[in-house]
N, C-alpha and C positions, 0 to 999 in steps of 0.2 A: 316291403313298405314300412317306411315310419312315421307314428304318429307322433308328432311335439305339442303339449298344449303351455301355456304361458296364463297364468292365473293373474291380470293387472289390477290395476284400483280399480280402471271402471267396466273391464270385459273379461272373460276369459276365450283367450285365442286359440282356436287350434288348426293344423294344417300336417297334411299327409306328405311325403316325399320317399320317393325311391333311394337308392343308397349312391347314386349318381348327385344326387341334391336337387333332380327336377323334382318343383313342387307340381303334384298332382290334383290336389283339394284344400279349401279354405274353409275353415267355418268362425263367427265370433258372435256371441253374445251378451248384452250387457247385465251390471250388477249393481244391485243399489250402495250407497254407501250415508250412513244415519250419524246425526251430529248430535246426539243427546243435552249438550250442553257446551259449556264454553273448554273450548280444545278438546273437546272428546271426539273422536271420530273410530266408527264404530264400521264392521260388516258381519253379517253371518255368514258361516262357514257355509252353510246348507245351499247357499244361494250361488256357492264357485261350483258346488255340485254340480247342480242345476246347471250354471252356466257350461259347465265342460261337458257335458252329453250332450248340449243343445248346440255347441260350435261342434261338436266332433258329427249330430244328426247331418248339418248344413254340409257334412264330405262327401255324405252319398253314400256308395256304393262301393267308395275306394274303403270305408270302414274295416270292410268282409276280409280285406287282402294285410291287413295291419299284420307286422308279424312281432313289433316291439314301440311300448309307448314308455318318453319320456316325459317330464312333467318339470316345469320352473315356473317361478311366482314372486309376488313381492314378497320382501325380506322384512324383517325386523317387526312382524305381529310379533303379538301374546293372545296364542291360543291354549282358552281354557275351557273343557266341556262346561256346559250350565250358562256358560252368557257367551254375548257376542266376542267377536275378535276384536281388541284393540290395535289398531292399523300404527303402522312406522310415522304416522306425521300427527298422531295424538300427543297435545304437551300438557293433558290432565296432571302429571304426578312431576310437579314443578315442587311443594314440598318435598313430596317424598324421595327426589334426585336429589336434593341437600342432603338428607337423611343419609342416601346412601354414599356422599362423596365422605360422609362422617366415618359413615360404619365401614366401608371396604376398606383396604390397607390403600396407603397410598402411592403405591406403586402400580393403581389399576389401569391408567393410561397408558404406559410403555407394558404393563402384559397382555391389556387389549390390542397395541398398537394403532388406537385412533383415540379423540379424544372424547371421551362419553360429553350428556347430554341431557335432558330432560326427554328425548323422544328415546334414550337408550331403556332397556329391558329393567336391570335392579330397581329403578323407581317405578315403575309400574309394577312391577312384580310387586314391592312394598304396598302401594296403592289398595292392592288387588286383596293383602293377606288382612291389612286393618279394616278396610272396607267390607267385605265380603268373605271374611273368611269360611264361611262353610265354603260357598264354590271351589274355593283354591284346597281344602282338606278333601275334596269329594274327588279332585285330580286323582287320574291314573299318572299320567303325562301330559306335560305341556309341551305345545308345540309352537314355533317363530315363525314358520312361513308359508303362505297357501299351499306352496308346492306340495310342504309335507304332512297339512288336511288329508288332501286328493290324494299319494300315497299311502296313508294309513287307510284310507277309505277302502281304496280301491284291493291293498294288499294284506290290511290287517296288521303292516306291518309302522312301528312309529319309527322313524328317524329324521336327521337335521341333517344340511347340506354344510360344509365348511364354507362356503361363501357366507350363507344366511349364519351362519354362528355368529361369523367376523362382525356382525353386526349390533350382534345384542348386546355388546360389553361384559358377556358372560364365558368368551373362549381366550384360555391361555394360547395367545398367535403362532409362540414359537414354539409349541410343544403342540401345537393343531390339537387339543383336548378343552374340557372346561376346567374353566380354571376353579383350582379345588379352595380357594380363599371364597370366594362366592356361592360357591355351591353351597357350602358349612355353614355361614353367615347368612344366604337371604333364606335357610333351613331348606334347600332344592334337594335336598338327598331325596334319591332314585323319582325324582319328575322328569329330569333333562331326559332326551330322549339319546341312544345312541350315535355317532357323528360319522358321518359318509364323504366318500372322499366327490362326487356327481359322476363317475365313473365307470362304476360297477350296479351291477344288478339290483338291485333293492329287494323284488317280490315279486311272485307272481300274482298277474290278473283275476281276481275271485269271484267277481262280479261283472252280469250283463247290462249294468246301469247305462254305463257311457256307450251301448253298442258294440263294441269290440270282441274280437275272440277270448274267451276264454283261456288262462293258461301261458300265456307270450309273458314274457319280462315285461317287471316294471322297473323303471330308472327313477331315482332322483336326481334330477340332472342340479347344478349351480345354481343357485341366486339369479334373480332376470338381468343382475348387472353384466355380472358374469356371462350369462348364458349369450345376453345380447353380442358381449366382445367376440364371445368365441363361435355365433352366425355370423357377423359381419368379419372381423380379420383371422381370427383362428386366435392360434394358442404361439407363437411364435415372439420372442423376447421382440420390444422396440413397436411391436405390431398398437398402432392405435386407431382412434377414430374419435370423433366431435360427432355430440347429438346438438340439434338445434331441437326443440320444442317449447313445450312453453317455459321448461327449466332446460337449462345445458349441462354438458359437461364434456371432458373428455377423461379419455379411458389409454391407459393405454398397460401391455403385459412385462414386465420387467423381473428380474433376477437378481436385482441392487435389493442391500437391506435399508436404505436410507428413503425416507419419507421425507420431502417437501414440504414446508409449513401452510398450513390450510388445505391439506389436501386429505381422503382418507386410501386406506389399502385393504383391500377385500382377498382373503385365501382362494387359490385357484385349485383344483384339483391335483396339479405335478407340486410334489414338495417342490418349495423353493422359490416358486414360481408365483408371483401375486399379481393384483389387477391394480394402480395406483389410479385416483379420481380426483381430480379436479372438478368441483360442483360450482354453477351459478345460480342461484336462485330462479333469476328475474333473467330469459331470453325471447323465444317468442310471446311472451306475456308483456316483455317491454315493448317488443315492436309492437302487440295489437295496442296496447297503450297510445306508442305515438303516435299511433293511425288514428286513432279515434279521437287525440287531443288536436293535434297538427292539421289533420288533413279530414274532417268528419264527412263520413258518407262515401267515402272512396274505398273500396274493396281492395286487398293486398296488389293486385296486379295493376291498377290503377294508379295508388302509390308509389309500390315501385317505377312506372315508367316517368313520374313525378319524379321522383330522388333524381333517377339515374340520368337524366337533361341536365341536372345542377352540378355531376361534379361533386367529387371530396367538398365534403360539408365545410369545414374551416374550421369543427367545433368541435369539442371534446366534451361526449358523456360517458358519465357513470347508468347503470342500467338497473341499480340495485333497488328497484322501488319497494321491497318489500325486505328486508335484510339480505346480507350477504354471506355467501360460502366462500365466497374466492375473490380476489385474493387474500380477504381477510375472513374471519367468522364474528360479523357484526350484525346483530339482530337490530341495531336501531339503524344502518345504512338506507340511507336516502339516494331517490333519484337525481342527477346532477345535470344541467348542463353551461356547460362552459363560452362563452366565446361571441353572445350576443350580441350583435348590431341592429341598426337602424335597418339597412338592409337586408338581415336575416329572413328566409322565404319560411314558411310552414315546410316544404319540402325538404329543404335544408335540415329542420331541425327532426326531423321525422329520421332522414336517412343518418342522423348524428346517433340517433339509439342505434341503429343496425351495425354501423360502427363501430360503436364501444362494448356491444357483444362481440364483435368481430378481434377489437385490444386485449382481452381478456382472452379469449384462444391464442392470441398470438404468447401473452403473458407464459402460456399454461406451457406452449411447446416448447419454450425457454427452461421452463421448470422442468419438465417431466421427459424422462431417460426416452422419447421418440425417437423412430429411425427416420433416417432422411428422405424424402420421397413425396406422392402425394397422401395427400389426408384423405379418408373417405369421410364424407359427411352424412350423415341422415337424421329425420324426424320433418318435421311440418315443413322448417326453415329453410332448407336442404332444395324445397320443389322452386325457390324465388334465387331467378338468376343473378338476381341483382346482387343478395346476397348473398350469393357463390362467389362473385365477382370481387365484394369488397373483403369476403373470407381469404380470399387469395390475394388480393392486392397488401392486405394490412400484415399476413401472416408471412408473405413471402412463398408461400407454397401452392401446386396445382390444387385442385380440390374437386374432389368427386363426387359425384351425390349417388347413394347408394338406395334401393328401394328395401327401407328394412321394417315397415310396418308390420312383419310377422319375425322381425329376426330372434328375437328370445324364444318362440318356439320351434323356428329353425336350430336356433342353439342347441335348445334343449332336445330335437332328435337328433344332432350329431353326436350328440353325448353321449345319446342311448345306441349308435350305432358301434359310437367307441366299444363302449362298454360291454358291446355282445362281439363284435368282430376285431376291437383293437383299432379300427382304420375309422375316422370321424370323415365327416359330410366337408367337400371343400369349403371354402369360406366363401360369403356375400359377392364383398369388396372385388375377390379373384374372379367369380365365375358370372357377374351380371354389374359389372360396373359401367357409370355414365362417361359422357365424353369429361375429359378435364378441361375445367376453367384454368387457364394459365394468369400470373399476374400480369397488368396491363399496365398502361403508361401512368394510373394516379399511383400506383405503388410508390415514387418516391415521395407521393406528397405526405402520406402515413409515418413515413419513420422517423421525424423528428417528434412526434405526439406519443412513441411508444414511453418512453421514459417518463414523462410527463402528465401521461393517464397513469402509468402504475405508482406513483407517490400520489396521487389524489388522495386514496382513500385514508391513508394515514394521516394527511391533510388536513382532511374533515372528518376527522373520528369526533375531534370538540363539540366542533357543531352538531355533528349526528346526534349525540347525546342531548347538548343543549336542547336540540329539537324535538329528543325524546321523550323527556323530560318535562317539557313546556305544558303549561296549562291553557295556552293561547293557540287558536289555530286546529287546525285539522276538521275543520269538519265541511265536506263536500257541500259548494253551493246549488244552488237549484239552475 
C-alpha cells in the first residue's frame, strides 16, 4: 500500500491505494489560513502537521499496511522557522520585488524561465532580511513548500522538489540547480535546501505522529501542479488536461524548449521533460458570479437548465474579473460582456461567462504542444453538464470529466511507487474516466467568436487601465 498526502491551501488530503491504483482510504482535514494585513497571507506549518495525521487517522486501518508514503503540497511558500509560512499568493513585498528586479542581473527571467513577480521568493526573501532579520539569521534552512515542512518533519531530512523550485525564481531551469547569481546576492549561502528530482526516496519514516509504520521510505514527490498532471494523465509528452475550479488552467507535458507568451513551465522530474500552464484567474469564481448577478437564488443545476433552453448565447465574455493570467498577465483586467440587447435574457448572459471560460481553453489548446484526442476535464466545473457541453462545443474536442478531487495525492503516491519500484500508479484520465461529451450541433455557432474573443483583451488593455486608475466608481452598492 501507498500512502499520498497533498498539503492544499485549505486541507491537507490524504488517501491510501495499492500498486493497482485502487484507492482503498480517504481522509481530509482542514487548515486555517490568517490575513495579518494587507496581501499578507499567512499559515503555520504546525497546523499541516496536524492536518496530515488527522486525514491519514480518517484511513483507518489500511494506516497498518502502508509500506511507502509520498507527500505534495502547495509550491512557492517561504518557510522560515520562528514565524509563520508566507503562502504563494502573498503580494506583501511589492517594494521589495523592485528591489530585486534592481539587484539580480538581468537576465533572471530567461534563467528562471518564467517571468518573476511580486508573489516570486527574492522579494519576500528581501522583506523577510529588512524586516525581521534575527528570524531569517536564526535560519538552519529555508524551505518553499509544504510538501517539504512534512518531509523534514517526518524524516529529519530538508529538501526541495524541482517543480516547487521552478517556482520561486531562485532555480537556474536549464542547469535544474539554484541559480548561483541569487544565492550570492539575496546572501542564501548554505539556507537553500538540497534539490530532488520527486523520484527517488527522500528518507526514512522517524516518527509515529502521522500513525504510519515506522521505517517505510519517505518520497518527495512534485509540486501539487505537477503532482496533479502526473494522477490524472501520467507523465507522457502531449498528455494534458483543463482544471475548472474557481481558477483554471491547463496543463499539459511537453519536450519543446519554447514557451508560449503568458503561460508558465514548471520542471518535471525526467530531464527534459516540463509541465507548460496556461493559468485564468477568474473560472468557476466567474460562473458563481454570473449566477448570483444574472440569475439570484438559483443554485448551479438550476442555472444551468436555464442556460441550456437558450442556446449559444450570442455574446462574447471576457471572465477576468479580478486580473488576468491568460491570455495576457493583466492585473487591472476586467470582466467584459459583449453583445447586449433588448432582448438579452439573465440566462443568456449567465451562460455567456461559461462560454468565455470555455474561449480561453479553446485559445490554450491552440497555444500549447496538446495531442489530439479527448480533454480530460476536472475540478468543481467538470461535475455541470452543461459545461462539458459548451467545453466541447467551443474547443472542438470530446471532453471528459475525470473524478480528481484527490489527484495530487494520488500523484503524489505514484511517485512514490516510481521511486521504490520504477513502475508509477496508472493514470486517472486511463483507469476511471467519464462518458465523453462529444461536440454538438451549436459547435459551428462558436467558431466565428474564436478570433474575435482572443484580440479583446488587447482591445481593452486602455480601458482596463483607465479603469484602474479611475477615482470614480467601484464601490459596491447596497
Amino acid at each position: 500500500m501507498i500512502a499520498g498526502l497533498d498539503v492544499g491551501t485549505s486541507a491537507v488530503k490524504a488517501l491510501i491505494t495499492d500498486a493497482e491504483g485502487r484507492i482503498v482510504a480517504r481522509g481530509q482535514a482542514s487548515h486555517p489560513t490568517h490575513r495579518p494585513g494587507p496581501g499578507r497571507v499567512e499559515q503555520d506549518p504546525d497546523d499541516w502537521w496536524r492536518g496530515a495525521a488527522e486525514a491519514l487517522a480518517q484511513c483507518g486501518a489500511a494506516r497498518n499496511r502502508v509500506k511507502i508514503l509520498a507527500v505534495t503540497g502547495q509550491m512557492q511558500d517561504l518557510i522560515c522557522p520562528g514565524r509563520p509560512a508566507i503562502l504563494y499568493s502573498d503580494t506583501r513585498a511589492v517594494t521589495e520585488h523592485d528591489q530585486a528586479l534592481t539587484l539580480l542581473p538581468d537576465e533572471w527571467p530567461l534563467v528562471a524561465d518564467n517571468a518573476p513577480d511580486v508573489t516570486s521568493l527574492p522579494g519576500k526573501l528581501l522583506w523577510l532580511r529588512q524586516t525581521q532579520p534575527a528570524v531569517l539569521a536564526a535560519a538552519e534552512v529555508l524551505l518553499m513548500g509544504a510538501a517539504g515542512h512534512l518531509v523534514r518533519r517526518a524524516t529529519g531530512i530538508a529538501a526541495c522538489d524541482l517543480t516547487t523550485a521552478t517556482t520561486t525564481g531562485l532555480l537556474d531551469a536549464c542547469r535544474r540547480t539554484w541559480w548561483e547569481p541569487a544565492v550570492t546576492l539575496l546572501g542564501l549561502d548554505g539556507l537553500l535546501p538540497p534539490l530532488v528530482d520527486g523520484h527517488t526516496v527522500t528518507g526514512e519514516l522517524r516518527t509515529r505522529d502521522l500513525g504510519l509504520p515506522t521505517g517505510i521510505p519517505v518520497v518527495l514527490a512534485p509540486g501539487d501542479a505537477a503532482a496533479t498532471t502526473l494522477g490524472v494523465v501520467g507523465a507522457d509528452t502531449g498528455r494534458a488536461y483543463a482544471y475548472l475550479g474557481t481558477s483554471g488552467w491547463l496543463a499539459v507535458v511537453t519536450d519543446r524548449p519554447d514557451r508560449p507568451e503568458a503561460t508558465h513551465r514548471l520542471a518535471l522530474p525526467r530531464p527534459g521533460h516540463t509541465l507548460l500552464i496556461g493559468a485564468m484567474l477568474n473560472a468557476g469564481s466567474a460562473a458563481d458570479w454570473a449566477r448570483a448577478a444574472f440569475l439570484p437564488g438559483a443554485d448551479p443545476a438550476a442555472a444551468d437548465t436555464l442556460a441550456a433552453r437558450c442556446g449559444p448565447s450570442g455574446l462574447i465574455a471576457l471572465p477576468s474579473l479580478a486580473g488576468e493570467r491568460y491570455p495576457v498577465r493583466d492585473p487591472d483586467a476586467r470582466g467584459v460582456l459583449i453583445g447586449i440587447t433588448p432582448s438579452t435574457t439573465p440566462a443568456q448572459m449567465y451562460r455567456a461567462m461559461l462560454e468565455g471560460v470555455a474561449h480561453v481553453f479553446g485559445a490554450l489548446l491552440d497555444a500549447l504542444p496538446v495531442a489530439e484526442g479527448p480533454l480530460p476535464v476536472c475540478g468543481g466545473g467538470a461535475a455541470s453538464t452543461l459545461w462539458s457541453q459548451i467545453m466541447a462545443d467551443v474547443t472542438g474536442r470530446p471532453i471528459i470529466a475525470v473524478d480528481a478531487a484527490f489527484s495530487a495525492a494520488f500523484g503524489a503516491a505514484s511517485c512514490g511507487l516510481r521511486a521504490v519500484t520504477g513502475v508509477p500508479l496508472p493514470d486517472l484520465a486511463t483507469t476511471s474516466p467519464g462518458t465523453p461529451v462529444e461536440p454538438g450541433p451549436d459547435a459551428p455557432a462558436y467558431a466565428p467568436l474564436h478570433q474575435v474573443h482572443r484580440r479583446l483583451h488587447a482591445a481593452l488593455a486602455p480601458t482596463f487601465a483607465a479603469l484602474a486608475h479611475s477615482s470614480r466608481g467601484g464601490t459596491p452598492c447596497a
